[in-house]
C-alpha positions in Angstrom: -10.0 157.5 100.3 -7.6 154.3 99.4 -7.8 152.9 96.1 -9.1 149.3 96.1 -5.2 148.2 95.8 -4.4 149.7 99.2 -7.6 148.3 100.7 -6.7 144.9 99.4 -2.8 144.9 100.9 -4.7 146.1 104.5 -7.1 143.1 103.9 -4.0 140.7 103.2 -2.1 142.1 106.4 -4.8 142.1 108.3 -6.0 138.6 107.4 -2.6 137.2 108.0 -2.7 138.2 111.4 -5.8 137.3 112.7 -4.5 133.8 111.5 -1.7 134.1 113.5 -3.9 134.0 116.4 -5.1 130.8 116.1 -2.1 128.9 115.5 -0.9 126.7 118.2 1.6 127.4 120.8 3.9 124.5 119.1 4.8 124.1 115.7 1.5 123.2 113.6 3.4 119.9 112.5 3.9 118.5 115.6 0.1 118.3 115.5 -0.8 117.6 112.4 2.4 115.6 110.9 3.2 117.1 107.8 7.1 117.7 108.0 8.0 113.6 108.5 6.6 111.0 107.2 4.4 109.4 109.9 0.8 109.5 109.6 -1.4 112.5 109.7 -3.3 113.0 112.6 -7.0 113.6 112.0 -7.2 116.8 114.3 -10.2 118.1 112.9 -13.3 115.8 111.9 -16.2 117.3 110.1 -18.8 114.3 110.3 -22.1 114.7 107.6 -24.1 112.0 109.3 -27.0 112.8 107.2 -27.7 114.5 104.1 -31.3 114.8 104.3 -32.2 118.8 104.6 -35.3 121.1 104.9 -33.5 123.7 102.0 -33.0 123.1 98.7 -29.5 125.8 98.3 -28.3 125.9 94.6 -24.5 125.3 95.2 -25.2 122.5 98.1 -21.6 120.6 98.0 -23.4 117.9 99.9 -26.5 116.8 98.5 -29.3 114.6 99.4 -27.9 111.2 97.7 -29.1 109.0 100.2 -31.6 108.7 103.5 -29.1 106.7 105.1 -27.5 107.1 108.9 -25.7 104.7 110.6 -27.1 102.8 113.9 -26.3 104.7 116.4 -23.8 102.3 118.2 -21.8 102.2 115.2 -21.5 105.9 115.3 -20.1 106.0 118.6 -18.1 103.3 117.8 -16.5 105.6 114.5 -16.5 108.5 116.9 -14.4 106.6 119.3 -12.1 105.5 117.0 -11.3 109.0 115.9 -10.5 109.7 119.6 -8.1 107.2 120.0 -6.6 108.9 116.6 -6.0 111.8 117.7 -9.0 113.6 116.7 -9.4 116.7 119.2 -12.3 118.9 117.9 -15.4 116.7 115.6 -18.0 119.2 113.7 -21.2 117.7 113.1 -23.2 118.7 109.8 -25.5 117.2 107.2 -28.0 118.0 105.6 -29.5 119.6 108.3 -28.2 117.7 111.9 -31.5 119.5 113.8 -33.9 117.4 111.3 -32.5 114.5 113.6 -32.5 116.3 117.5 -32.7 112.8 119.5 -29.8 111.4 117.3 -27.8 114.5 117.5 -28.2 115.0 121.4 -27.2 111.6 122.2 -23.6 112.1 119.5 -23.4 115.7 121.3 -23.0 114.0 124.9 -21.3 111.1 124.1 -18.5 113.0 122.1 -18.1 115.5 125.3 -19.0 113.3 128.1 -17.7 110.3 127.3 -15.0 110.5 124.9 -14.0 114.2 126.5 -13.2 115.5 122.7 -11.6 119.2 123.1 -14.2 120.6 120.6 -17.9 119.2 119.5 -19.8 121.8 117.2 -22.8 121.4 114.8 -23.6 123.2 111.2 -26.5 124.1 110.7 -29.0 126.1 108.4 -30.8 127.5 112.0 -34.4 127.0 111.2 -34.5 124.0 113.8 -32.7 125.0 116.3 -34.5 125.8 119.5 -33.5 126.5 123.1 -34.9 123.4 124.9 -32.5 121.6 122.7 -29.9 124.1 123.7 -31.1 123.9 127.3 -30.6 120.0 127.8 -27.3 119.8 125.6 -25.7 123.3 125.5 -23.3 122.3 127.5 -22.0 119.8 125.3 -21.7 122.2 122.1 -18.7 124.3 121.5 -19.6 125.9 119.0 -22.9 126.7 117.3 -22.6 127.4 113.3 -25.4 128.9 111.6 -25.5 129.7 107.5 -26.6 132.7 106.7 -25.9 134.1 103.2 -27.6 136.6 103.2 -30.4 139.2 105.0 -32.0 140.0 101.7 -35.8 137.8 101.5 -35.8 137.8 97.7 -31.9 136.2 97.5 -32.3 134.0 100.1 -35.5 132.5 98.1 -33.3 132.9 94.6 -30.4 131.0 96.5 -32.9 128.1 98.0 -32.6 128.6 101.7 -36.4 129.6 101.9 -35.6 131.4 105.3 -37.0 135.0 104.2 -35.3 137.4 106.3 -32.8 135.2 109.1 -32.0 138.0 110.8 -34.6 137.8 113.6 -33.6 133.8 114.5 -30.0 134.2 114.3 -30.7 137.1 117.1 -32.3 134.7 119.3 -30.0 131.9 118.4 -26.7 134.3 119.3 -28.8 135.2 122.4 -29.1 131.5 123.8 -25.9 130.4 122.8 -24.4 133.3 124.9 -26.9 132.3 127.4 -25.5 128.4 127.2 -21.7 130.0 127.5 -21.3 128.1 123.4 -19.6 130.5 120.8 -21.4 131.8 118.1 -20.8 131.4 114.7 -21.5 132.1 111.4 -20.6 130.6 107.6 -21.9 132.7 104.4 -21.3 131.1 101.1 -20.2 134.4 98.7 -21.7 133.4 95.3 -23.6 135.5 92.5 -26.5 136.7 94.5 -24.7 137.9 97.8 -21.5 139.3 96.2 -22.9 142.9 96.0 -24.2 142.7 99.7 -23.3 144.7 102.2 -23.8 142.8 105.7 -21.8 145.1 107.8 -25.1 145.9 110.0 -26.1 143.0 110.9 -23.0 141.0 111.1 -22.1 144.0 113.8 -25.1 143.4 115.1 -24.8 139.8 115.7 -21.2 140.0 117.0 -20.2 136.1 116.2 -16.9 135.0 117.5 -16.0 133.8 113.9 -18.1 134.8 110.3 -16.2 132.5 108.0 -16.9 133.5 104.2 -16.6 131.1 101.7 -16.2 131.4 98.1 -19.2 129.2 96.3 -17.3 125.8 95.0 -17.9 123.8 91.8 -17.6 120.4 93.7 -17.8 117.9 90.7 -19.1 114.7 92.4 -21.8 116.9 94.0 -23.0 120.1 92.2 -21.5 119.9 88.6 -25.0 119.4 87.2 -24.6 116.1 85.7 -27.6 114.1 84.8 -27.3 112.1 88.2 -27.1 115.1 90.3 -29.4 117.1 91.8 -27.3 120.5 91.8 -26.0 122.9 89.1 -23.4 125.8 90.7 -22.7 127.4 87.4 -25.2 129.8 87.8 -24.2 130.6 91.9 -20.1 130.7 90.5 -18.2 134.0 91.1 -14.3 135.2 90.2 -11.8 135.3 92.8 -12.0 139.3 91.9 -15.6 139.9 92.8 -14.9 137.4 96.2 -11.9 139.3 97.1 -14.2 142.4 96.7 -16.3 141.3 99.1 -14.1 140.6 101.4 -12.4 144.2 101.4 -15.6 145.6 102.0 -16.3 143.4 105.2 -12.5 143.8 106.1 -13.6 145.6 109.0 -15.3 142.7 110.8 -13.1 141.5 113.8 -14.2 138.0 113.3 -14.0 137.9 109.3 -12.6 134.5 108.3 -11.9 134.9 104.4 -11.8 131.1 103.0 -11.6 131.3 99.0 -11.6 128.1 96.9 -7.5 127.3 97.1 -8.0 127.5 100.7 -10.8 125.3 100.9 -10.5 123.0 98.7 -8.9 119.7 100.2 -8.0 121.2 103.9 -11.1 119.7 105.3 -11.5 116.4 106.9 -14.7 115.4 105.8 -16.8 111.9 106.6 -19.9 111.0 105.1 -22.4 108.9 106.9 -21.1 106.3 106.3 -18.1 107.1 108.3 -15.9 107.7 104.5 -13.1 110.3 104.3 -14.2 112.1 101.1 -11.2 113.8 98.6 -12.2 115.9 96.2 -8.9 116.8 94.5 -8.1 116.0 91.1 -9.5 112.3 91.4 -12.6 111.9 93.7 -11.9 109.4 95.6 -14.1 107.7 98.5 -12.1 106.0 101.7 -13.0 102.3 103.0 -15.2 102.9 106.2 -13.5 104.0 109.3 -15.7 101.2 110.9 -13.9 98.6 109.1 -10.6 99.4 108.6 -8.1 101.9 110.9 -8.0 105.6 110.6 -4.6 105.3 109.3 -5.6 102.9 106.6 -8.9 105.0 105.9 -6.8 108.3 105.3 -4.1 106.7 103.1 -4.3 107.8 99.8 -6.9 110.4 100.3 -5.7 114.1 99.9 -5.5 117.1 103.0 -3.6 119.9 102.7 -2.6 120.3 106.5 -0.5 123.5 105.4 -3.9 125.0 103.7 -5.5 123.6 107.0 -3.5 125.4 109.2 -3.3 128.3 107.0 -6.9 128.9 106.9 -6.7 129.2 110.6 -8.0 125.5 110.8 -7.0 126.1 114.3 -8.2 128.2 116.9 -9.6 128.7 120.4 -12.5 126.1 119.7 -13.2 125.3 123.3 -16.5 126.7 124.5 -16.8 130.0 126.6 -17.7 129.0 129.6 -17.3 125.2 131.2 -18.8 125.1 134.9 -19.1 128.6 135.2 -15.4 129.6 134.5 -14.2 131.0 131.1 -12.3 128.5 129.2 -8.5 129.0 128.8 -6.4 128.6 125.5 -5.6 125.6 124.1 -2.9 123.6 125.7 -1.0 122.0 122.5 
């Protein structure tokens, strides 16, 4: 048997080269700009138009602080200004984008028909989605992320999801997306209630093209359990030891995406709704709107780590699996 040491350095060599799979076929910072001193290039755009949600999850790094969503000509007109940026792939997510079907089918279409982004996927928690929504604008998505942290009733209801066992859904939501030709994926958030888990059946089972694990984050302007806030992730947070453990034992998952907190923290692009890059390193800081000033001038000042980005395999084969009946090819950096 190996010793947890040797299981670890596997995990590490392994995890290193699945990375190197998604990397582009050019130097990363050609793309993303972070060898010179022009301005970075907002490759990948995760978009929280709304943070109303149907959970209530303990360690929820983006809570319910408002009701608000812009009109939707104004987020076109944000979402076309990120084209002409640069932006190649945009991630929709909340909240819960399903609560909103009519507004997210419109951004769904307009992002791939109209402004022809490279990449247009959706977060979500899964309890929403159906396949008449699938049906009229499947072939729009990319990429169809559901959370999942776990396939235990009792620590889904501890956690806040309120989704008692997922596993039949996420069956039938893996079934349509193969049937709509989008990839399948799914996030898990590894925190004190999952860490001891095993998922290997089910994830098996399930076959998503990418299971990205996160490490639970303590995300001071959201979930430090201030007074003003309406989440407390003490009680959810975990060492890197018992996340690393985790990992090794779902090491042999092809499509294991291991994203602990230095990796995460500050690598993502994220807007809120009101179209404000969000930093959340060291000082948190809050951009001017897109919709009133440039891109560039929005993203100065605020902290990415394009290396972390890249190294996280930020990039990958995001295109969807099938586009008119052919199977799409690579990226073409």
């Amino acid at each position: 048997m190996l010793g947890l040491v040797s299981v670890l350095v596997l995990l590490v060599y392994k995890t290193k080269a699945r990375k190197a799979q998604y990397l582009p076929t050019v130097k990363s910072p050609s793309v993303i700009n972070s060898e010179n001193n022009t301005p970075p290039i907002p490759v990948s755009v995760n978009y929280h138009f709304t943070r109303k949600c149907n959970f209530a999850c303990g360690f929820c790094f983006h809570t319910a602080k408002t009701i608000f969503m812009l009109p939707m000509d104004e987020a076109k007109r944000g979402l076309q200004l990120l084209k002409d940026a640069g932006t190649l792939k945009v991630n929709f997510a909340g909240g819960e984008p399903f609560l909103h079907k009519e507004y997210l089918g419109e951004l769904l279409d307009y992002c791939k028909t109209d402004l022809g982004f490279e990449s247009v996927s959706i977060v979500s928690n899964g309890s929403m989605i159906t396949r008449p929504f699938l049906l009229k604008h499947g072939t729009n998505i990319d990429i169809l992320a559901v959370s999942c942290d776990s396939f235990n009733p009792e620590t889904n209801q501890k956690i806040g999801r309120l989704s008692g066992n997922p596993l039949p859904k996420l069956k039938k939501i893996a079934a349509w997306c193969k049937e709509f030709g989008i990839k399948f994926k799914i996030n898990t958030v590894v925190n004190r209630y999952n860490v001891n888990e095993d998922m290997n059946h089910q994830i098996t089972t399930l076959a998503p093209f990418r299971w990205k694990c996160f490490q639970v984050l303590l995300d001071e302007s959201e979930n430090a359990g201030s007074t003003e806030q309406s989440r407390d992730v003490h009680p959810f947070l975990i060492s890197r030891t018992e996340y690393d453990a985790f990992i090794a034992r779902h090491q042999q998952q092809p499509s294991l995406v291991p994203e602990p907190n230095d990796l995460m923290r500050s690598s993502y692009l994220i807007l809120d709704e009101y179209m404000r890059f969000l930093s959340k390193e060291g000082e948190y800081k809050v951009s001017p709107s897109i919709l009133d000033v440039s891109v560039e001038a929005a993203l100065d000042g605020m902290v990415w780590r394009r290396e972390e980005f890249v190294e996280r395999g930020g990039i990958y084969e995001w295109s969807r699996e099938v586009v008119d009946g052919r199977k799409s090819e690579k990226l073409d950096w």
